[in-house]
Each structure stands twice: as structure tokens, then as C-alpha cells.
N, CA, C and O of each residue as an XYZ file, in Angstrom:
304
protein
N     -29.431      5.500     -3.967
C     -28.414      6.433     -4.442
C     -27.062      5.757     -4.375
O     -26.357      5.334     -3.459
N     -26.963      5.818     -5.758
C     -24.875      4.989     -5.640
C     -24.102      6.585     -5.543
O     -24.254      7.715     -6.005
N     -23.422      6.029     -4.856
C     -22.059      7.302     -5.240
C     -21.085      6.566     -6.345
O     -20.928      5.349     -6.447
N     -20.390      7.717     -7.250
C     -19.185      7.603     -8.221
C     -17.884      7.527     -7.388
O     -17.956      8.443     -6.569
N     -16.943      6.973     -7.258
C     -15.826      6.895     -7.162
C     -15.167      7.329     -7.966
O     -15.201      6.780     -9.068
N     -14.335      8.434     -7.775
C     -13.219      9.084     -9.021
C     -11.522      9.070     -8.330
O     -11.001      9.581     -7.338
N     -11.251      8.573     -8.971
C      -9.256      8.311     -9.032
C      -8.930      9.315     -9.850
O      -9.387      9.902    -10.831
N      -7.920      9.331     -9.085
C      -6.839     11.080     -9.695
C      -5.371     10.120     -9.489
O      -4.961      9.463     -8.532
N      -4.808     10.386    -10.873
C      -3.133      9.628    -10.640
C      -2.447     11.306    -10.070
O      -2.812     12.431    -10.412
N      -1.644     10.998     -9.359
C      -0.801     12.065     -8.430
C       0.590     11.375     -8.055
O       0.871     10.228     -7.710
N       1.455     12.692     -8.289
C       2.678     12.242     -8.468
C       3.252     13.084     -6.411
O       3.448     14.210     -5.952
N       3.271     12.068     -6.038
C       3.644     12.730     -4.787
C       4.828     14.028     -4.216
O       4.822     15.014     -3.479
N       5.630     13.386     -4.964
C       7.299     14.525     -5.368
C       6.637     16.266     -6.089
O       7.116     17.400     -6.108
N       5.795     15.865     -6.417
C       5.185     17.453     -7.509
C       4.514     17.959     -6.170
O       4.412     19.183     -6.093
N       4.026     17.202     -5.070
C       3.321     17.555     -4.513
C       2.170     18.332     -4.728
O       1.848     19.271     -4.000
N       1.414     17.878     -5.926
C      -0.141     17.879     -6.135
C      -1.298     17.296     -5.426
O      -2.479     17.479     -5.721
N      -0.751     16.446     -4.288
C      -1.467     16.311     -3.314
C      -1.885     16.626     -2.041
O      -1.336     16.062     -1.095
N      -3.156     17.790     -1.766
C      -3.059     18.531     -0.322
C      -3.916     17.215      0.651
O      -5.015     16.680      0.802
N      -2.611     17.195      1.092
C      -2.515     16.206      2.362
C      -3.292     17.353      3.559
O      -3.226     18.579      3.470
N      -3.978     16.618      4.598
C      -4.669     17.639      5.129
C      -4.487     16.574      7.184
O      -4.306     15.392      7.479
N      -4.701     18.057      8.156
C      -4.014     17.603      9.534
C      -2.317     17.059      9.256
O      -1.505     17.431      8.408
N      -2.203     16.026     10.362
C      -0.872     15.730     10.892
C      -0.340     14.887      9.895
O       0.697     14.276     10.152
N      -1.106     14.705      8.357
C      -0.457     13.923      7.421
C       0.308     15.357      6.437
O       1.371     15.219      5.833
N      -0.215     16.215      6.449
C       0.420     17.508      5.796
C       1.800     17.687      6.253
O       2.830     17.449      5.621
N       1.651     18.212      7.632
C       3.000     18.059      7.760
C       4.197     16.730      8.026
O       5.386     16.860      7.736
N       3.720     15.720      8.508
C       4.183     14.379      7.805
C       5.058     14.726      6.280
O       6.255     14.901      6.053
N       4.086     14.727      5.580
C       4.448     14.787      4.287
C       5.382     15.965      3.640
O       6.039     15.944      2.599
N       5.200     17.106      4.712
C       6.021     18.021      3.919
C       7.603     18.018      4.866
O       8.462     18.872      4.651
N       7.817     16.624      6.181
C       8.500     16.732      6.581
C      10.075     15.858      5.486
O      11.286     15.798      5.695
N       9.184     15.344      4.373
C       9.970     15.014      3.382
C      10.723     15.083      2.413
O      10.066     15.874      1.737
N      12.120     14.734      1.467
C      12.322     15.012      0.150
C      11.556     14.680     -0.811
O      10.664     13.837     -0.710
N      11.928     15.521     -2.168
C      10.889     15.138     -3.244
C      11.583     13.400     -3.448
O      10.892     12.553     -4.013
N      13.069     13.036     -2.886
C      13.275     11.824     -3.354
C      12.314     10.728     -2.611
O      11.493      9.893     -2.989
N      12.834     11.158     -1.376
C      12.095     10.409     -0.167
C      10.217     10.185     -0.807
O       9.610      9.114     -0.813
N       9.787     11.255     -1.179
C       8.389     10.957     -1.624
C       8.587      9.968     -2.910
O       8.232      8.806     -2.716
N       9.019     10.231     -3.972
C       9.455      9.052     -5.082
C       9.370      7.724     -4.434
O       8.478      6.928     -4.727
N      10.588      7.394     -3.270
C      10.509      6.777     -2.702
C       8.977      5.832     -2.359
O       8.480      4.875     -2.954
N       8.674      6.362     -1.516
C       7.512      6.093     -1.149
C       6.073      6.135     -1.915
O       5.222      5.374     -1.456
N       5.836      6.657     -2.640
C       5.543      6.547     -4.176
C       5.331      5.241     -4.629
O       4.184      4.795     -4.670
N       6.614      4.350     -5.089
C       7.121      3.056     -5.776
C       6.452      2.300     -4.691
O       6.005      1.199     -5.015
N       6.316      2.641     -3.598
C       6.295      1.593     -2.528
C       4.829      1.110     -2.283
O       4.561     -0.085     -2.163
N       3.708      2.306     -2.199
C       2.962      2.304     -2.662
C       2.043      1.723     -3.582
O       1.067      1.081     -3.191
N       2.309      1.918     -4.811
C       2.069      1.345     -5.854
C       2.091      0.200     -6.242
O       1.357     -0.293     -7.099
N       3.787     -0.839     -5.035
C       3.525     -2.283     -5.152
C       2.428     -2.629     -4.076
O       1.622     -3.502     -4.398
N       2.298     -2.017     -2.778
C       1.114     -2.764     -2.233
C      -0.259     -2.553     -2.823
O      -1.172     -3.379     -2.843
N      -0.269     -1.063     -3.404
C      -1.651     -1.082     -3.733
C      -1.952     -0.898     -5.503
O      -2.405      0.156     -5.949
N      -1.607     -2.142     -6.426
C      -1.490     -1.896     -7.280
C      -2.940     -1.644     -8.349
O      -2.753     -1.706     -9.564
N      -4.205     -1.392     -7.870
C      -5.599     -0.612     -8.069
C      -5.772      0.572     -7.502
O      -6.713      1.290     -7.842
N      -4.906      0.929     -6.579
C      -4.686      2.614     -6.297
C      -5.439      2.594     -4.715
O      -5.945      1.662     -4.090
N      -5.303      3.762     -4.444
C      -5.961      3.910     -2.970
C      -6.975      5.250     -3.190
O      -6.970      6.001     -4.166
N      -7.775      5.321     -2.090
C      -8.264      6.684     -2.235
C      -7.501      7.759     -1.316
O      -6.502      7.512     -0.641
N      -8.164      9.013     -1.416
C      -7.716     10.396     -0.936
C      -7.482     10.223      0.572
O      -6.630     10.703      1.320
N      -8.470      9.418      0.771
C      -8.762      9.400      2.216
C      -7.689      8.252      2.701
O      -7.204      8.558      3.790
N      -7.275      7.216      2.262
C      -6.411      6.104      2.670
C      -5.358      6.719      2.391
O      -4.693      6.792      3.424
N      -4.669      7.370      1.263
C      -3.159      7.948      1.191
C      -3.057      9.031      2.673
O      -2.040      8.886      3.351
N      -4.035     10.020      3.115
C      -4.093     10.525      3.876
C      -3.997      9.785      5.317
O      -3.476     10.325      6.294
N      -4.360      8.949      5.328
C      -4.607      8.106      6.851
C      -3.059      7.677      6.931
O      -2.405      7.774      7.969
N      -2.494      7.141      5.585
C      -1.325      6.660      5.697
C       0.009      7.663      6.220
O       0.969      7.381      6.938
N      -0.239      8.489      5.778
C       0.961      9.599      5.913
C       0.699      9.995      7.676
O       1.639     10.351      8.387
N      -0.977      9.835      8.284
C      -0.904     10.071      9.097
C      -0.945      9.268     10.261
O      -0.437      9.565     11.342
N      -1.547      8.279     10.004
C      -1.342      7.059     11.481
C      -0.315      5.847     11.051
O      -0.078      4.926     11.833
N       0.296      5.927      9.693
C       1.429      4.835      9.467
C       3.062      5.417      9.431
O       4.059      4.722      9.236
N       3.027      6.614      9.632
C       4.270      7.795      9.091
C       5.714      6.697      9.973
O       6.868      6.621      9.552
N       5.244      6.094     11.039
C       6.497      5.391     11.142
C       6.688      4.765     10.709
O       7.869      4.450     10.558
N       5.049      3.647      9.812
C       6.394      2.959      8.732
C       6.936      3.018      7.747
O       7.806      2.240      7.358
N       6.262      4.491      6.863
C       7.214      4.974      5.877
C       7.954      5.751      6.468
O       8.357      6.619      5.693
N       8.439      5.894      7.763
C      10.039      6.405      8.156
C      11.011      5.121      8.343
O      12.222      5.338      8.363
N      10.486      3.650      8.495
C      11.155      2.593      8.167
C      11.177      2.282      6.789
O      11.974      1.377      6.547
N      10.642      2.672      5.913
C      11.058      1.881      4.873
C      12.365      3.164      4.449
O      13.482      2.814      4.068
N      11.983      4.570      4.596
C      13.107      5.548      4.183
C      14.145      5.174      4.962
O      15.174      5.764      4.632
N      14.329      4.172      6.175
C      14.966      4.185      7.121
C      15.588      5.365      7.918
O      16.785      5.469      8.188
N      14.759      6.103      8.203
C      14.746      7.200      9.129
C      13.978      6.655     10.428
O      12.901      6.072     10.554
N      14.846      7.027     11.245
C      14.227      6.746     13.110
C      13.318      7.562     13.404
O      13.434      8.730     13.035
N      12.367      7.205     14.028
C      11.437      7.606     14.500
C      11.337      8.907     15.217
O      11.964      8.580     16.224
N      11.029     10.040     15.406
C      11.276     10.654     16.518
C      10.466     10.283     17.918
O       9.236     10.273     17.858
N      10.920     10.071     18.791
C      10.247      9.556     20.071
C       9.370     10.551     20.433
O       8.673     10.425     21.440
């Protein structure tokens, strides 16, 4: 049995993406610019796309370093 892989383009700022746990609110702790932002940034490291599950991991175990690239401090 193969599984299908399906890609969905998603515009992060529209927030058409339900981010789910501590990446939800991560994500909704943001602007629609700040998401643009991060968006572009995105797109240069992963320029074949990521899945549901990796954009999700990101917002949730990397959120400090897209609060460095927005250059926003961390909250301790």
C-alpha cells in the first residue's frame, strides 16, 4: 500500500491554515504582515513546499526562530 501525498498552496496572512496545539496559538500570536513575513521566508528554505505536519512543528518547536527572524524577543 503506497500512500498519496497531497500539497495545498496556503497563504498564511488569510489564515487558511488551522494550525493545531501550541502552534495555533503561536501563530495567531501574529500580524497578517508578520505572517507574509514569514511566508517569504519559508518558501526560500523550502522551495518544494513542506507538509501540514512540518509547517505545524515549525510554528511549534521553532517559534523562536521565527521570532528572530521578525526580530521579536523571545518571551522567557
Amino acid at each position: 500500500y503506497k500512500a498519496m501525498k497531497v500539497y495545498n498552496e496556503i497563504t498564511l496572512s488569510n489564515r487558511n491554515f488551522e494550525f493545531w496545539g501550541s502552534a495555533k496559538e503561536n501563530a495567531e500570536s501574529l500580524t497578517n504582515g508578520q505572517l507574509d513575513t514569514v511566508e517569504a521566508i519559508l518558501e526560500d528554505l523550502y522551495p518544494e513546499g513542506i507538509s501540514a505536519t512540518q509547517l505545524n512543528d515549525i510554528f511549534r518547536f521553532d517559534f523562536d526562530q521565527i521570532q528572530e527572524w521578525l526580530g521579536i524577543e523571545p518571551e522567557e
